[in-house]
C-alpha positions as CSV (number, residue, x, y, z in Angstrom):
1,X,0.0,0.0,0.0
2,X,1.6,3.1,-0.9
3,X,0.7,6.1,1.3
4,X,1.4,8.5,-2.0
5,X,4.2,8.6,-4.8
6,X,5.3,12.0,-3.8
7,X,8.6,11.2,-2.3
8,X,9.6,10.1,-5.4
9,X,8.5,12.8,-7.8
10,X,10.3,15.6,-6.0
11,X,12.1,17.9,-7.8
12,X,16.1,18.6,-7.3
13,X,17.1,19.1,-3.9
14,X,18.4,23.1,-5.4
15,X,15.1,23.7,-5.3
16,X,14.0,23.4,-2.0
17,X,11.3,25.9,-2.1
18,X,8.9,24.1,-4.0
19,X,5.8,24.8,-3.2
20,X,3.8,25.8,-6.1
21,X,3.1,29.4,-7.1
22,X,0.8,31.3,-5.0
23,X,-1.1,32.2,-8.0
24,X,-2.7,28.4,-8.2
25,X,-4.3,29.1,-4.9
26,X,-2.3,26.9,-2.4
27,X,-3.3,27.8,1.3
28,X,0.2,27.7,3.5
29,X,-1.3,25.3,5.2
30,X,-1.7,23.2,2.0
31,X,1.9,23.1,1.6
32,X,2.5,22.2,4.6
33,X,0.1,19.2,4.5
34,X,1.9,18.6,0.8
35,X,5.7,18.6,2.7
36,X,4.5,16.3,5.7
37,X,3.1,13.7,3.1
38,X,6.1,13.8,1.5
39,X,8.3,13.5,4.6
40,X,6.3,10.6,5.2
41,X,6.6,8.8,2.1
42,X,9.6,9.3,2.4
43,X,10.3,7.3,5.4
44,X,8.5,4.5,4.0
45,X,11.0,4.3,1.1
46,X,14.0,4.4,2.8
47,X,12.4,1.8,5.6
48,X,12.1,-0.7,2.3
49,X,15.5,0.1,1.1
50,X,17.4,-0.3,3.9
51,X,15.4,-0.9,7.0
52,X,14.3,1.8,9.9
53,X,17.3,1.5,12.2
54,X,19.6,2.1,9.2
55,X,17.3,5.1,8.4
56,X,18.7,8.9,9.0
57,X,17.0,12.1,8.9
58,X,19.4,12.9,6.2
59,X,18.1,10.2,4.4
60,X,14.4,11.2,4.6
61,X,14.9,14.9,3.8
62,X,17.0,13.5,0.8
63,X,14.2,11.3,-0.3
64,X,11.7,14.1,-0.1
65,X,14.0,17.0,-1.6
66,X,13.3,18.9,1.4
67,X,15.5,20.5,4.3
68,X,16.2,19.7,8.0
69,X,14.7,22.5,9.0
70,X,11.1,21.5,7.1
71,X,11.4,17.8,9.1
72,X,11.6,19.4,12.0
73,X,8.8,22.0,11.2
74,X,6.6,18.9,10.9
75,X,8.1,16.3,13.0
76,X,10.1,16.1,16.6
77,X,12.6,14.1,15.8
78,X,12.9,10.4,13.7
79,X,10.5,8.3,15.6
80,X,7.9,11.3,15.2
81,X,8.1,10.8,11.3
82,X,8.4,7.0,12.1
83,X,4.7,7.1,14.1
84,X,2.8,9.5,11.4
85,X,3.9,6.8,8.9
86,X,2.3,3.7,10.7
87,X,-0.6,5.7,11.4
88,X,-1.1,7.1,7.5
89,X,-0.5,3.4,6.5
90,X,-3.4,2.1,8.7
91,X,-5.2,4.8,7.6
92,X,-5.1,4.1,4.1
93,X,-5.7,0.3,4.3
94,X,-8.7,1.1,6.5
95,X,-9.9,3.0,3.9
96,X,-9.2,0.6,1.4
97,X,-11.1,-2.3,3.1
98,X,-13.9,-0.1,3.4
99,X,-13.7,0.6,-0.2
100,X,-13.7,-3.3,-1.0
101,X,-16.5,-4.3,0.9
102,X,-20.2,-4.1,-0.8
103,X,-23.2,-4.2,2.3
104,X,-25.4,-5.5,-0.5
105,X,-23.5,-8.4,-0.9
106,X,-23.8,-11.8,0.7
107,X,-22.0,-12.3,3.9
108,X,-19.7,-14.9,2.2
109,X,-18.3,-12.3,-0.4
110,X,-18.1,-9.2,2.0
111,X,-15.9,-11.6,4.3
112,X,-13.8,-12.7,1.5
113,X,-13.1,-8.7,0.0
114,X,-12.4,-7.6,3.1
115,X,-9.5,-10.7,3.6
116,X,-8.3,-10.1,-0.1
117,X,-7.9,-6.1,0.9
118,X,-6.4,-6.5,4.3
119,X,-3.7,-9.2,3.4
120,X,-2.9,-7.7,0.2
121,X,-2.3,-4.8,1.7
122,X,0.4,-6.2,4.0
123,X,1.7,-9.0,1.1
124,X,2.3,-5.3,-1.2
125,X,4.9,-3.9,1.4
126,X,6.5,-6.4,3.6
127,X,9.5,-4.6,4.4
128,X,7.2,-2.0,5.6
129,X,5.0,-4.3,7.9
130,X,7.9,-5.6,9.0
131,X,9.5,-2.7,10.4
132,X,6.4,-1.6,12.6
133,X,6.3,-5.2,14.0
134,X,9.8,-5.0,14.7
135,X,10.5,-1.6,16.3
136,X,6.8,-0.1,17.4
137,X,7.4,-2.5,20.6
138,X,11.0,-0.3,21.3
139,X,9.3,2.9,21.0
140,X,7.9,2.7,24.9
141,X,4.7,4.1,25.8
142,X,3.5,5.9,22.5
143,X,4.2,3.0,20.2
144,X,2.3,0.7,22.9
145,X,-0.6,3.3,22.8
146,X,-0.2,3.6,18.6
147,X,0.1,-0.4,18.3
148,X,-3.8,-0.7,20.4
149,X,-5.5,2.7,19.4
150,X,-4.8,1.3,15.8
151,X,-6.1,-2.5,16.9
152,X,-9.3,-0.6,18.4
153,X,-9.8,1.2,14.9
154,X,-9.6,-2.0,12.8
155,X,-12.1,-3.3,15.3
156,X,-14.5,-0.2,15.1
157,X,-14.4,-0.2,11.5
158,X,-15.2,-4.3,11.7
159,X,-18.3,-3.2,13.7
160,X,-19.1,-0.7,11.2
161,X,-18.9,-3.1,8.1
162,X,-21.2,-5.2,9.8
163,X,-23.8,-2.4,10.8
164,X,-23.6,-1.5,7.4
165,X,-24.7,-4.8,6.1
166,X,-27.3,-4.9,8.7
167,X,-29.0,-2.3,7.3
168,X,-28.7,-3.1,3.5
169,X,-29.8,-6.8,4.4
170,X,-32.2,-6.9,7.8
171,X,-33.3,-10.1,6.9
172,X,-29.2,-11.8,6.5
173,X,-27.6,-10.3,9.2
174,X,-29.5,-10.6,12.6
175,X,-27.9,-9.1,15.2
176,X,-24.9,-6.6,15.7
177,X,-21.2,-7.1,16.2
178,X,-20.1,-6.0,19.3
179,X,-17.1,-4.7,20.2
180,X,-15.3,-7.2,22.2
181,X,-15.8,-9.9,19.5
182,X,-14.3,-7.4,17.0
183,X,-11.6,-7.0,18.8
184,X,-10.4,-10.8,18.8
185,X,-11.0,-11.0,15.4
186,X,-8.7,-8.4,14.2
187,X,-6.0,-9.4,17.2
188,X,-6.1,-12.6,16.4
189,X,-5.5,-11.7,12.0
190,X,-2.9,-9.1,12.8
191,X,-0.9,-11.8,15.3
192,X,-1.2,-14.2,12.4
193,X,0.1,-11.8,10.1
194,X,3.4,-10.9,12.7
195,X,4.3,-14.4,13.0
196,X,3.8,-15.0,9.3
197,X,5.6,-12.2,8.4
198,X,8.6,-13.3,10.9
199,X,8.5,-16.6,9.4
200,X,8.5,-15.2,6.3
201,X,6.2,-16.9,5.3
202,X,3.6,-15.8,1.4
203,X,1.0,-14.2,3.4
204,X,-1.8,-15.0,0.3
205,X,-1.3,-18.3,1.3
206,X,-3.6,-17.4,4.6
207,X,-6.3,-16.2,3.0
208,X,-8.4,-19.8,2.5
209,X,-7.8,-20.5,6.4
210,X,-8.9,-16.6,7.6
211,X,-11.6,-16.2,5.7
212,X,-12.9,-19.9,7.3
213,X,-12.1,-18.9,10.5
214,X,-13.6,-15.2,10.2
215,X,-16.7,-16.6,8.4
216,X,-17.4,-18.8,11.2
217,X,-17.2,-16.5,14.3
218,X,-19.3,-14.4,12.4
219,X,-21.9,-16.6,11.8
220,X,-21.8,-17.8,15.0
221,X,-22.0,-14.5,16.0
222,X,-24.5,-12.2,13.6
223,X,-27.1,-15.0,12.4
């Protein structure tokens, strides 16, 4: 999943003020939303080309064809940068499974596109997914609080989907998905997914067993 392309489109580091002329309109804080994006993208590409401990600030303001002065602007210091990138990544593939899933469907297929988007979304950018697994648990207290906030999100949106189908199909989907139950489901996938990706093993290959398992909690659960 690709948070945006803009790290690598930037324009020669000579040019550092970039932002576009004020006669197309551009609010300051657009540009500033524009230079935090690409600050952030990045730090995703230099995490898959050579990992987040081997990552600099000089590396990311290289990537983004920005200065040390703009990081800092935006960001208190590497793990800062390091944090807004895990949480634009869940962001995106929240969105993204949202996207996917169709309440009008059956249950069956809604399952299934919402599997396909989550694990595809890891399975794109391993490197990535690898890196918060590995170093979000030595960031202390914020990545502890980043690592469940982002857990309870997946969860909420889970409860969502299924409220959603609720109400495009009374008669299929019975009762509501609470919380808790949510909850499991999405620890139990995303602890699958860390050991997988530790084992390094082809996470598509988990699809056929997680849509089974999800399928039948929710059954269990919704009918």
């Amino acid at each position: 999943m690709t948070v945006s392309s803009q790290a690598q489109t930037g324009r020669p580091p000579e040019r550092e003020a970039d932002e576009p002329p004020r006669s197309l309109g551009r609010t300051g804080q657009d540009r500033a939303v524009g230079h935090r994006e690409r600050l952030i993208d990045a730090m995703a590409t230099s995490i898959e080309e050579r990992g987040y401990r081997d990552t600099t600030v000089a590396d990311v303001v290289r990537l983004a064809r920005t200065s040390r002065r703009n990081f800092y602007e935006h960001f208190d210091d590497r793990d800062g940068c390091f944090l807004a990138l895990f949480d634009a990544t869940n962001q995106a593939m929240l969105e993204e499974i949202e996207a996917a899933v169709a309440p009008d469907r059956p249950l069956d297929d809604q399952v299934d596109a919402a599997v396909d988007a989550y694990i595809s979304s890891v399975a794109s950018h391993p490197a990535l997914y690898q890196s918060f697994v590995r170093e979000l648990p030595g960031l202390g207290d914020q990545g502890a609080v980043r690592g469940q906030a982002t857990v309870e999100r997946f969860a909420e949106m889970l409860v969502g989907l299924v409220d959603r189908a609720r109400a495009a199909q009374p008669q299929l989907v019975a009762h509501p998905l609470d919380l808790d139950t949510a909850i499991i489901v999405i620890g139990g996938l995303r602890e699958l997914l860390v050991l997988s990706l530790q084992q390094g093993r082809d996470l598509r290959e988990l699809r056929t067993s997680v849509r089974r398992t999800i399928k039948a909690i929710l059954i269990g659960t919704l009918l």
